[in-house]
C-alpha positions as CSV (number, residue, x, y, z in Angstrom):
1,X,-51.7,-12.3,-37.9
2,X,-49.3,-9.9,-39.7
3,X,-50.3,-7.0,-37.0
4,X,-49.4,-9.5,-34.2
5,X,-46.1,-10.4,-35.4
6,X,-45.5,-6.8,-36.6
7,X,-45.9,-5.6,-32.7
8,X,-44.4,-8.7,-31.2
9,X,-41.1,-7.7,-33.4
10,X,-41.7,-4.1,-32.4
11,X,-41.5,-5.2,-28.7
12,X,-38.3,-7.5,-28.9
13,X,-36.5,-4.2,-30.6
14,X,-37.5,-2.0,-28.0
15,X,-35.8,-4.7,-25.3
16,X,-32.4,-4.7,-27.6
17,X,-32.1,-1.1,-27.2
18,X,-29.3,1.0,-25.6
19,X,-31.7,2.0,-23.1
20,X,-33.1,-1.0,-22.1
21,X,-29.2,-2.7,-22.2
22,X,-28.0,0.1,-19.7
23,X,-30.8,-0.5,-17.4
24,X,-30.3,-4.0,-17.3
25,X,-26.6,-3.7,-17.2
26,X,-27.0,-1.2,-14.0
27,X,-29.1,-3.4,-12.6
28,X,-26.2,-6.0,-12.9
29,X,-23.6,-4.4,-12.0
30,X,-25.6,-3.1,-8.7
31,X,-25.6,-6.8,-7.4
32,X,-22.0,-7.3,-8.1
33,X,-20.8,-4.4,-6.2
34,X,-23.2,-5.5,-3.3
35,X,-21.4,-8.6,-3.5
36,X,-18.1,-7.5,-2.9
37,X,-19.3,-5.2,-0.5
38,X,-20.5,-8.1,1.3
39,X,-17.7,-10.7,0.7
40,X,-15.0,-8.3,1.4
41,X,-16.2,-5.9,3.9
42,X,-13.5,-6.2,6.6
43,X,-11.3,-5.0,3.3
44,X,-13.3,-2.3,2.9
45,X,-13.9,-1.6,6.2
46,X,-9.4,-1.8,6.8
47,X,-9.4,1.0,4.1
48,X,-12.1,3.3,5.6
49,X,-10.0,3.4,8.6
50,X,-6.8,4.4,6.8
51,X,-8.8,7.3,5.5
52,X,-9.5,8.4,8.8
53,X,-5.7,9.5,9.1
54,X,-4.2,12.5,8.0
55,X,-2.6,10.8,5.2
56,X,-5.0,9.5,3.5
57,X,-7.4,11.8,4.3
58,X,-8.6,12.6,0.6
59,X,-9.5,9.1,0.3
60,X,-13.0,9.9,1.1
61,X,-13.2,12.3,-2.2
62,X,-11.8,9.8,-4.3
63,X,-15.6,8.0,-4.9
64,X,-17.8,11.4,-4.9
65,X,-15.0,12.6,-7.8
66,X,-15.0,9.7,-9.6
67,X,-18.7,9.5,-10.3
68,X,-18.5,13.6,-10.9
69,X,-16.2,12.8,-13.9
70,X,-18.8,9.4,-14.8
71,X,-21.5,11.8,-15.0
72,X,-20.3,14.1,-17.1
73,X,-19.7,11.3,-19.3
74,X,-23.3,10.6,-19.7
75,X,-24.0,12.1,-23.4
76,X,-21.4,9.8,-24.6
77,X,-21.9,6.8,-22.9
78,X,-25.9,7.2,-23.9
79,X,-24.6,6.4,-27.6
80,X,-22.6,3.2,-26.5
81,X,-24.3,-0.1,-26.0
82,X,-23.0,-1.9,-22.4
83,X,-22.2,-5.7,-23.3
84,X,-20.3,-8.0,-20.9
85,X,-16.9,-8.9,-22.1
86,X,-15.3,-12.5,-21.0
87,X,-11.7,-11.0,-21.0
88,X,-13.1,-9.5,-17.4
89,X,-12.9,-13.0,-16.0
90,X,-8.9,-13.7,-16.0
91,X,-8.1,-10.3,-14.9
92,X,-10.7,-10.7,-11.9
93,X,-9.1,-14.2,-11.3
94,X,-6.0,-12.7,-10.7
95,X,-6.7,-9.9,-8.6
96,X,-8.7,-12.5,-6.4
97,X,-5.7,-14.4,-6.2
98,X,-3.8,-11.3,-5.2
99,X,-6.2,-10.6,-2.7
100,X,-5.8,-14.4,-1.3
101,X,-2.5,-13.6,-1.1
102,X,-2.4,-10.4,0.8
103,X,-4.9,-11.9,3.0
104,X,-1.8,-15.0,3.4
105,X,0.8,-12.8,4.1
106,X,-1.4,-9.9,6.3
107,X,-0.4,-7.6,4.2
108,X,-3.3,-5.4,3.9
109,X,-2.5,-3.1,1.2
110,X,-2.1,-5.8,-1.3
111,X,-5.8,-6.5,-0.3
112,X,-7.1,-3.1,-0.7
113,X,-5.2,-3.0,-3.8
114,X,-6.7,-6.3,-5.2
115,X,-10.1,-5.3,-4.0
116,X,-10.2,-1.8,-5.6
117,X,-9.1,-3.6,-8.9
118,X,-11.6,-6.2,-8.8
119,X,-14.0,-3.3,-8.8
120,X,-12.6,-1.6,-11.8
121,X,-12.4,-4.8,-13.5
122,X,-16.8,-5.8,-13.0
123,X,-17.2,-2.9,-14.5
124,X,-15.1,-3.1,-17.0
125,X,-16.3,-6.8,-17.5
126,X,-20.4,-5.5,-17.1
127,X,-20.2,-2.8,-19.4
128,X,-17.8,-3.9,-21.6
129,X,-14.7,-2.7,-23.5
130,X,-15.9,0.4,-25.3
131,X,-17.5,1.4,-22.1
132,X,-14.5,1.1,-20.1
133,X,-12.5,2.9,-22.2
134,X,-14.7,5.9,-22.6
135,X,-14.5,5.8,-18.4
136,X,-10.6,5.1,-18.4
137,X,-10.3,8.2,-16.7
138,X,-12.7,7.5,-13.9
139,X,-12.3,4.5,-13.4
140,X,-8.4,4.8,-12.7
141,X,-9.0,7.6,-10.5
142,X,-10.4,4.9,-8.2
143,X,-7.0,3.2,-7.6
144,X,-6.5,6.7,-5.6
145,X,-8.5,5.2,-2.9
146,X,-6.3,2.6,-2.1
147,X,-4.2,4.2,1.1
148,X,-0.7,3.4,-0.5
149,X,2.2,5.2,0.4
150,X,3.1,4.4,4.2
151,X,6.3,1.8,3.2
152,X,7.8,5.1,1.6
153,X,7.8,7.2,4.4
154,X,11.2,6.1,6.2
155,X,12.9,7.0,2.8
156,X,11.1,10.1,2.6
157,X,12.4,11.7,6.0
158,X,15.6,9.9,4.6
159,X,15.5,12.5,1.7
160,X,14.3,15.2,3.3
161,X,17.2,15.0,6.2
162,X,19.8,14.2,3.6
163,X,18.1,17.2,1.2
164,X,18.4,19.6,4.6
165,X,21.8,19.2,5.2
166,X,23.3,19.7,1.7
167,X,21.1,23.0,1.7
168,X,22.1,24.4,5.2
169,X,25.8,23.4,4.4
170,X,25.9,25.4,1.2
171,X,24.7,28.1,3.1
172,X,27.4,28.2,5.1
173,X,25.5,27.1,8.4
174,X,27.4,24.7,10.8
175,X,25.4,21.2,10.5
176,X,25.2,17.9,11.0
177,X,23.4,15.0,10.2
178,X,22.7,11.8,12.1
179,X,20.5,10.0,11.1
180,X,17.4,11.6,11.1
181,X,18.1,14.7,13.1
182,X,19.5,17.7,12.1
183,X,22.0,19.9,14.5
184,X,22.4,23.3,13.9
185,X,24.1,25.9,16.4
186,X,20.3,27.0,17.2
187,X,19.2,23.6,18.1
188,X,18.5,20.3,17.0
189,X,15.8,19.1,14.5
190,X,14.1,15.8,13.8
191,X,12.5,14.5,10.4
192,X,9.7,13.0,11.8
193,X,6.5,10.9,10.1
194,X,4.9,14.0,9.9
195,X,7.6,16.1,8.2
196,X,8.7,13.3,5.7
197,X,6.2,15.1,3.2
198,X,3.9,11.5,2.6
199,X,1.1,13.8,2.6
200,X,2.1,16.8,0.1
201,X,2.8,13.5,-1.7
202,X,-0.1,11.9,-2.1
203,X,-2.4,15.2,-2.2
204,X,0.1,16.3,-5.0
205,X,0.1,12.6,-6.9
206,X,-3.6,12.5,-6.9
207,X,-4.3,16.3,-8.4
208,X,-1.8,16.1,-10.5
209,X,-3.8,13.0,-11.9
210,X,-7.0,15.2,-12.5
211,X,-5.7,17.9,-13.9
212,X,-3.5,15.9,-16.0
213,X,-6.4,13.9,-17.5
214,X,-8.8,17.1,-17.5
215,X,-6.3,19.4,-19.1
216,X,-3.9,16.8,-21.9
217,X,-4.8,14.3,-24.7
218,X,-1.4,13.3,-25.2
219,X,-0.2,11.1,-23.2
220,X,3.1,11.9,-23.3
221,X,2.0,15.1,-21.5
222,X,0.1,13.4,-19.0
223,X,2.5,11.1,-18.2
224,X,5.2,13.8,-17.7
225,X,2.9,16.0,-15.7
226,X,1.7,13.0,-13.5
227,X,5.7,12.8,-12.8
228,X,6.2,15.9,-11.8
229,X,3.4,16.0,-9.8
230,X,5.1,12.7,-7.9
231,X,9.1,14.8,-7.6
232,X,8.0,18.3,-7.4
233,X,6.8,17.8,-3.9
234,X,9.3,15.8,-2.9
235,X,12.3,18.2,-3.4
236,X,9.9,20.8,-2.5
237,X,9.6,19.2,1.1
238,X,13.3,19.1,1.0
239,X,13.2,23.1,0.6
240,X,10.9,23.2,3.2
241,X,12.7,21.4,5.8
242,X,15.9,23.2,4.8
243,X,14.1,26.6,5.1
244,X,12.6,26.4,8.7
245,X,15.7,25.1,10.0
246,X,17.4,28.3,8.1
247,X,14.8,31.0,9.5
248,X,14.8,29.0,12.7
249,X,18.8,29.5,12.9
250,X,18.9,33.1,11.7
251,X,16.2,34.1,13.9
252,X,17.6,32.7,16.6
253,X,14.4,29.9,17.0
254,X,12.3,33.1,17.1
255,X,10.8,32.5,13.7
256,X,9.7,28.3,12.7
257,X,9.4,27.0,16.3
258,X,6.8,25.3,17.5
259,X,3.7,24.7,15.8
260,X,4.7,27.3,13.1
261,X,6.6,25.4,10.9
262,X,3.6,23.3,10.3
263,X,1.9,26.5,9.4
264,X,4.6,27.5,7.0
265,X,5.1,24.0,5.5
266,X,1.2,24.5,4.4
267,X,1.6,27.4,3.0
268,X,4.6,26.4,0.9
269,X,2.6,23.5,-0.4
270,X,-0.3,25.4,-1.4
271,X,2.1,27.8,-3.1
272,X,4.1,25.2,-4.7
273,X,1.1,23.5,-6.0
274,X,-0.3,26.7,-7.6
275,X,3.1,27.1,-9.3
276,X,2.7,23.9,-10.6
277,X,-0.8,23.7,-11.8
278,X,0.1,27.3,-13.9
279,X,3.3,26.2,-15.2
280,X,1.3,23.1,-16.4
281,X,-1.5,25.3,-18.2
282,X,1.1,26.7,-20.4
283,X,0.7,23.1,-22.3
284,X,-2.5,23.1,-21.9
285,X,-4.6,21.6,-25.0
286,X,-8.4,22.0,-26.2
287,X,-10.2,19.4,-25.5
288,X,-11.6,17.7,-29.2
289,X,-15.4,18.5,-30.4
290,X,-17.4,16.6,-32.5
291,X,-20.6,14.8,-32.7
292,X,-22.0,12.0,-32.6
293,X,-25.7,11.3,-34.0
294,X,-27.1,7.6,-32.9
295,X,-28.8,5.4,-35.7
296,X,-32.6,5.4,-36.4
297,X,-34.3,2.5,-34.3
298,X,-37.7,3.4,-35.3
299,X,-38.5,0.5,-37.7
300,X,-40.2,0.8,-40.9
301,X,-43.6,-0.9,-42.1
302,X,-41.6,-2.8,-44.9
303,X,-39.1,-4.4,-42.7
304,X,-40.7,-4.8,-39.1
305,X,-40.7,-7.9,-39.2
306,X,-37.5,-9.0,-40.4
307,X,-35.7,-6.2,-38.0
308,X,-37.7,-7.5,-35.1
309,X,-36.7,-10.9,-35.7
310,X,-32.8,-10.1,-35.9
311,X,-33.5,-8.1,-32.8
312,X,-35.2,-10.8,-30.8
313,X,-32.3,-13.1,-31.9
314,X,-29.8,-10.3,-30.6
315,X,-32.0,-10.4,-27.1
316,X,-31.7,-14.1,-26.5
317,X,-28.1,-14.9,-27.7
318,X,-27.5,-11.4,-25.2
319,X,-29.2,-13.1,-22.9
320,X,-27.7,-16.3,-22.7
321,X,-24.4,-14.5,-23.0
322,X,-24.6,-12.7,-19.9
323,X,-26.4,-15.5,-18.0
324,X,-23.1,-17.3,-18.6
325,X,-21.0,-14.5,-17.6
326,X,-22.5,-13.7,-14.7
327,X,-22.0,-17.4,-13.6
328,X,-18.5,-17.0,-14.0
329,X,-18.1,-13.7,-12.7
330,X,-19.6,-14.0,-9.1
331,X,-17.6,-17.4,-9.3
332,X,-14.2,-16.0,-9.6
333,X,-15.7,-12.6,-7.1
334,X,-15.8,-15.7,-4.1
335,X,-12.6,-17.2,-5.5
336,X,-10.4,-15.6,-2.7
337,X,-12.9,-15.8,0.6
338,X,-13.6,-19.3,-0.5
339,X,-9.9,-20.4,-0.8
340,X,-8.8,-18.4,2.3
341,X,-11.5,-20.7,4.3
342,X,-10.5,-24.0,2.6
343,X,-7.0,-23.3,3.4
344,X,-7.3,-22.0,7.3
345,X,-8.8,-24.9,8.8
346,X,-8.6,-24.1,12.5
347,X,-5.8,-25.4,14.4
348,X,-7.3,-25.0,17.6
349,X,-6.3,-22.7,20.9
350,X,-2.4,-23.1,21.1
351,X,-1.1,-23.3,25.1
352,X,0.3,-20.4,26.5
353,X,3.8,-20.3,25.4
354,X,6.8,-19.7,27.8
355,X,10.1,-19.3,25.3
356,X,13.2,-20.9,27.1
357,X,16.2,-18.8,26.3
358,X,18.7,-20.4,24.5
359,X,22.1,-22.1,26.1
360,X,25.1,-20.0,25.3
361,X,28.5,-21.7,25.1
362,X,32.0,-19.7,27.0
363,X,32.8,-17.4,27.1
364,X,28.8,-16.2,27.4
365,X,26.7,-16.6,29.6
366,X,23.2,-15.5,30.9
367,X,22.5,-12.7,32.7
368,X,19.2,-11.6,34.9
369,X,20.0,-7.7,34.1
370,X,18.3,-5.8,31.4
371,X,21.1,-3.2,31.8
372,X,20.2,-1.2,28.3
373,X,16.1,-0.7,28.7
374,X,15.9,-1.5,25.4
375,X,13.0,-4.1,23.7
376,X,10.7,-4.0,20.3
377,X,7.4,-4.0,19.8
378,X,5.8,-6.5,17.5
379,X,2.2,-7.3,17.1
380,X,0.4,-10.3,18.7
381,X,2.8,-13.0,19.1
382,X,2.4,-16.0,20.6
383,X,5.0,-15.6,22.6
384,X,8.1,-13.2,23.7
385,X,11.9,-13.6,25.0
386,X,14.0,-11.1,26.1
387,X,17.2,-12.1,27.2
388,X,20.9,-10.4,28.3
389,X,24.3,-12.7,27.6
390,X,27.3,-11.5,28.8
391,X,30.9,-11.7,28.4
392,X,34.2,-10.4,30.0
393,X,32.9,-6.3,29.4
394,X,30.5,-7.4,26.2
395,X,27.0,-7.8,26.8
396,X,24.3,-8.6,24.1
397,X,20.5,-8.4,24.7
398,X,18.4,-11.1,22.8
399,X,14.8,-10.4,21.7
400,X,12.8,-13.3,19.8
401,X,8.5,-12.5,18.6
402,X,7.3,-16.3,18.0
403,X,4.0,-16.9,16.1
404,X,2.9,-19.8,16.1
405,X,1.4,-22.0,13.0
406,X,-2.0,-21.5,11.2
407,X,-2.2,-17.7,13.0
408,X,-4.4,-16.0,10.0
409,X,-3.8,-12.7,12.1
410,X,-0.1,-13.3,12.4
411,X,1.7,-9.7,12.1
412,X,5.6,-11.1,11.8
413,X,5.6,-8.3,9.0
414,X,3.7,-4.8,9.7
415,X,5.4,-1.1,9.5
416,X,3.3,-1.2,13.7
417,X,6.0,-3.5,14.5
418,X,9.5,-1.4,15.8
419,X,12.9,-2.4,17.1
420,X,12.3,0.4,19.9
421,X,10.6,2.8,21.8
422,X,10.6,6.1,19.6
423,X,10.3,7.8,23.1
424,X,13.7,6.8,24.4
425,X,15.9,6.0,21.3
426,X,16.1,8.2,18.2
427,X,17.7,5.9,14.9
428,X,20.9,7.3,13.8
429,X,21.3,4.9,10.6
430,X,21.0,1.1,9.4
431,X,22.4,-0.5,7.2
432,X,22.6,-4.3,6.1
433,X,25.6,-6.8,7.5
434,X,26.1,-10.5,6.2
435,X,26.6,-13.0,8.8
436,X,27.2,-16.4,8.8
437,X,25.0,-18.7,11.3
438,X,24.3,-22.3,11.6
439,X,26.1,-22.9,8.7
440,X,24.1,-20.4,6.4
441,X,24.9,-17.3,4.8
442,X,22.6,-14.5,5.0
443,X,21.8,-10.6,5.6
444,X,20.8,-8.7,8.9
445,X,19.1,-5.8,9.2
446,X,21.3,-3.1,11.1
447,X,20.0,-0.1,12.9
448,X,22.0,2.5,14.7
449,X,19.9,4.0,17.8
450,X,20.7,6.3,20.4
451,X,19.5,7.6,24.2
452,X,20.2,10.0,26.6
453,X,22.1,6.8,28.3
454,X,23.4,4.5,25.5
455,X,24.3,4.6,21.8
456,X,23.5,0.5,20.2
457,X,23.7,-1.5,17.5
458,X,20.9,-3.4,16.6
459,X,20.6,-6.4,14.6
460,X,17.5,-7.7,12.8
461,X,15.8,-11.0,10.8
462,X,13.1,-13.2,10.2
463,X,13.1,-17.1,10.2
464,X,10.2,-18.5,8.4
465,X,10.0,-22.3,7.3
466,X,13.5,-23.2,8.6
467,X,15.2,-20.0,6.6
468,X,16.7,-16.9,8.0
469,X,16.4,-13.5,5.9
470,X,16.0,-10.0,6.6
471,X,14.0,-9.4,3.5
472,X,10.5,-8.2,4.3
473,X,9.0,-9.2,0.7
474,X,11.1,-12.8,0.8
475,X,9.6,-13.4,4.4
476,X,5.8,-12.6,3.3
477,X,6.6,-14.6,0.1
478,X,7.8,-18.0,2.5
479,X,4.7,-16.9,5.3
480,X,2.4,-17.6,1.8
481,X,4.3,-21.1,0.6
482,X,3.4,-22.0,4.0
483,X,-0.4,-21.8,4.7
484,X,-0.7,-22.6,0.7
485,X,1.0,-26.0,1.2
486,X,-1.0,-26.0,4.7
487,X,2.8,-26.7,6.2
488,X,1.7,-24.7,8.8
489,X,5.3,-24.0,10.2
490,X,5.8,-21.5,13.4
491,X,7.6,-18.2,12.4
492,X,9.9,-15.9,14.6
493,X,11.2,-11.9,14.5
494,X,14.9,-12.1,15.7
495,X,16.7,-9.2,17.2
496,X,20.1,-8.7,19.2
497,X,21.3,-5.3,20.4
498,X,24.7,-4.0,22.1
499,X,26.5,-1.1,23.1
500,X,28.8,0.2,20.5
501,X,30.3,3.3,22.2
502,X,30.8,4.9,19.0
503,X,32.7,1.7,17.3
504,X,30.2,-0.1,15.2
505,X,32.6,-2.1,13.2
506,X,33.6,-3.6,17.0
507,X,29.8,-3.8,17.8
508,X,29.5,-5.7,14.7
509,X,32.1,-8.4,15.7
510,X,30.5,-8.7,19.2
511,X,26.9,-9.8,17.7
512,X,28.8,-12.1,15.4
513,X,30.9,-13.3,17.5
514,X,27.9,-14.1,20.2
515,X,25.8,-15.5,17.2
516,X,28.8,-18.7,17.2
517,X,27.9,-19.5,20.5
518,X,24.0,-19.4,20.9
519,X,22.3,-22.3,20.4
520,X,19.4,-20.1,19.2
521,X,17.7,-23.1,17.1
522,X,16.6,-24.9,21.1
523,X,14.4,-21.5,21.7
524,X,12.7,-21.6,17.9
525,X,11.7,-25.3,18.0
């Protein structure tokens, strides 16, 4: 009888093991990762595609690094015990509801954000604290895969221009500046997307991470490096715009044209980087040695029995404990799905949609011509307007994107969408003017643009849920309050545009002035 109990005790200890906890924790964690994959795969699948841009293109090392760095790990996460943690669940509850959110609002980064999080956070709430922090590194390198980083690539080229100019004019080189292109006695140059620097960024931001975490202890250090990992490249892209246009201009376009001054931006980077990395090892600090031994499991004859009986109590509260937790955990996983279905009840096919352009009191009137060729691009309304008003030698062009209510797909917000055809027009500047209209006070967005045939000014806003802003974040914000209190209100991009023949402040006056005589509410409702 004594043997029996002796070997059933023996056998419960060998099931509370580390061993036996890791494979069953593994095991665990495997289904919850399935299950996001499964519940959020057109997240996943929305971020796979942003990896297949230049941009983001390092996204696809992010998960083959991460578990590089997990593995060599492995000694010392073989002396830690995994045990779920409940302080997981809130911090998974809130990411869901970020997720339901973005999923509100369209706005797909706040998903992949949210989704990449909740991932950090099941294993993290799986394996438990100790775990997690012995992985902080790792695990933190995964928010790397989220392709962030587009929204700051109109103030980048910003820079970069602005960076350019103060360069070439302390050089002495006749310049100048509007808005985004760069005139020099050689030629003229344009900041575009791809010379904004976004990708030096983002390459720089995410090495300087790893070698940061890999290289420092402190944190101070790390932090500082991981900052001049973010403004190094930035000013350094400033240089390199600066110096093509330089070699460009003293070589008479001979030197930096074409394709070259990708070439020589590439270079630059690599050499900058180098410099960086070096000038970063001379801080460099050992990393800390020491062991660790793990306890003797191997029970004794005298107290088999009592150690297996402690043990088998270990296994079944353990047990119990993650039963409950796992309950709870793949509860809260579903929590944004499930509420995104409960709240989009379908609304059913809405009838083609012909917008009637708004009455216009004198001195405007309508016009049939479309004499500037100018019109934005927005994504997938339900319907469009375009419209010309006209008065005495003033004529304003009206533009109106309507969405109607309960569109789960609605883009009213997207950096796709675009006051005009980068073909025809080149932007010159913007800037924000407050107008007054139907009795309310608010803010316009105001871009400058430019052709071969016409130089405009172009006014833009939102109204969402009977309120007009030109606030990007205040419009997803309303878009949200919305399908949340299933109001299911229709939503509308505005836009007017006129000729300013180099007088915006008169340009200015015209919209305003056009805005007290458009009955534009007849064309929204």
């Amino acid at each position: 009888m004594t043997e029996l109990s002796n070997a059933d005790s023996i056998e419960e200890s060998r099931f509370a093991t580390p061993s036996w906890a890791w494979r069953q924790s593994c095991i665990l964690l495997g289904c919850y990762l399935l299950f996001l994959v499964l519940l959020y795969w057109p997240t996943i699948a929305a971020i796979v595609t942003q990896w297949k841009t230049r941009t983001f293109a390092h996204g696809f090392l992010i998960l083959p690094i991460s578990a590089y760095l997990v593995w060599t790990r492995r000694k010392r996460l073989a002396l830690l015990k995994p045990v779920p943690t409940f302080w997981a669940l809130p911090f998974a509850a809130l990411f869901a509801l970020g997720w339901l959110l973005g999923q509100l609002t369209a706005t797909d980064v706040l998903q992949q954000f949210c989704l990449v999080a909740m991932t950090i956070v099941s294993i993290w709430g799986v394996l438990g604290t100790a775990v997690a922090r012995s992985l902080l590194m790792p695990l933190a390198f995964l928010l790397f895969a989220v392709p962030i980083g587009a929204s700051l690539i109109p103030k980048l080229q910003d820079f970069s221009a602005w960076f350019a100019v103060k360069m070439l004019d302390l050089s002495r080189v006749p310049v100048l500046l509007e808005g985004r292109y760069i005139s020099v006695p050689s030629g003229r140059w344009e900041v575009a997307e791809a010379c904004s620097g976004i990708r030096y960024l983002t390459s720089s931001v995410t090495v300087g991470f790893l070698y940061a975490g890999l290289t420092y202890r402190s944190w101070i250090r790390r932090i500082a490096f991981l900052l001049a990992s973010a403004v190094v490249p930035i000013f350094a892209n400033g240089f390199r715009v600066y110096g093509i246009i330089l070699l460009a201009y003293l070589s008479s376009n001979r030197i930096a044209a074409g394709v070259d001054h990708l070439i020589y931006g590439w270079i630059f980077f690599t050499i900058v980087m180098i410099s960086l990395l070096w000038v970063g090892s001379w801080w460099r600090e050992k990393p800390e040695r020491g062991t660790v031994t793990l306890p003797d499991a191997t029970p004794n004859s005298r107290d088999s029995s009592a150690q297996g009986h402690f043990a088998g109590e270990i296994l079944r509260a353990s047990a119990k404990r993650t039963a409950l937790f796992s309950a709870l955990f793949f509860l809260v996983l579903g929590l944004g799905p499930l509420a995104a279905k409960l709240i989009w009840k379908p609304v059913g096919e809405l009838p083609p949609l012909r917008l009637a352009a708004p009455a216009a009191s004198r001195p405007w009137r309508t016009s049939s011509e479309e004499v500037y060729g100018w019109k934005p691009s927005f994504a997938t309304p339900n319907a469009e307007l375009i419209q010309s008003y006209e008065s005495k030698e003033h004529i304003v062009e009206l533009y109106v994107a309507y969405y109607g209510p309960g569109r789960p797909d609605a883009k009213l917000v997207s950096s796709t969408n675009s006051l005009f055809d980068g073909k025809f027009w080149s932007r010159t500047g913007e800037d924000e003017t407050a107008v007054t209209f139907d009795g309310r006070s608010f803010y316009v967005h105001e871009v400058f643009i430019r052709s071969a045939q016409e130089s405009l000014t172009v006014w833009n806003w939102y109204w969402v849920d009977e309120k007009f802003t030109s606030n990007e974040y205040f419009t997803k914000y309303l878009l949200a309050k919305a399908d949340l209190l299933r109001s299911h209100q229709a939503a509308a991009a505005i836009a007017l545009a006129t000729a300013d023949h180099s007088d915006p402040q008169r340009a200015a006056e015209v919209l305003k002035e056009f805005l007290n005589h458009v009955a534009l509410r007849d064309c929204l409702h």
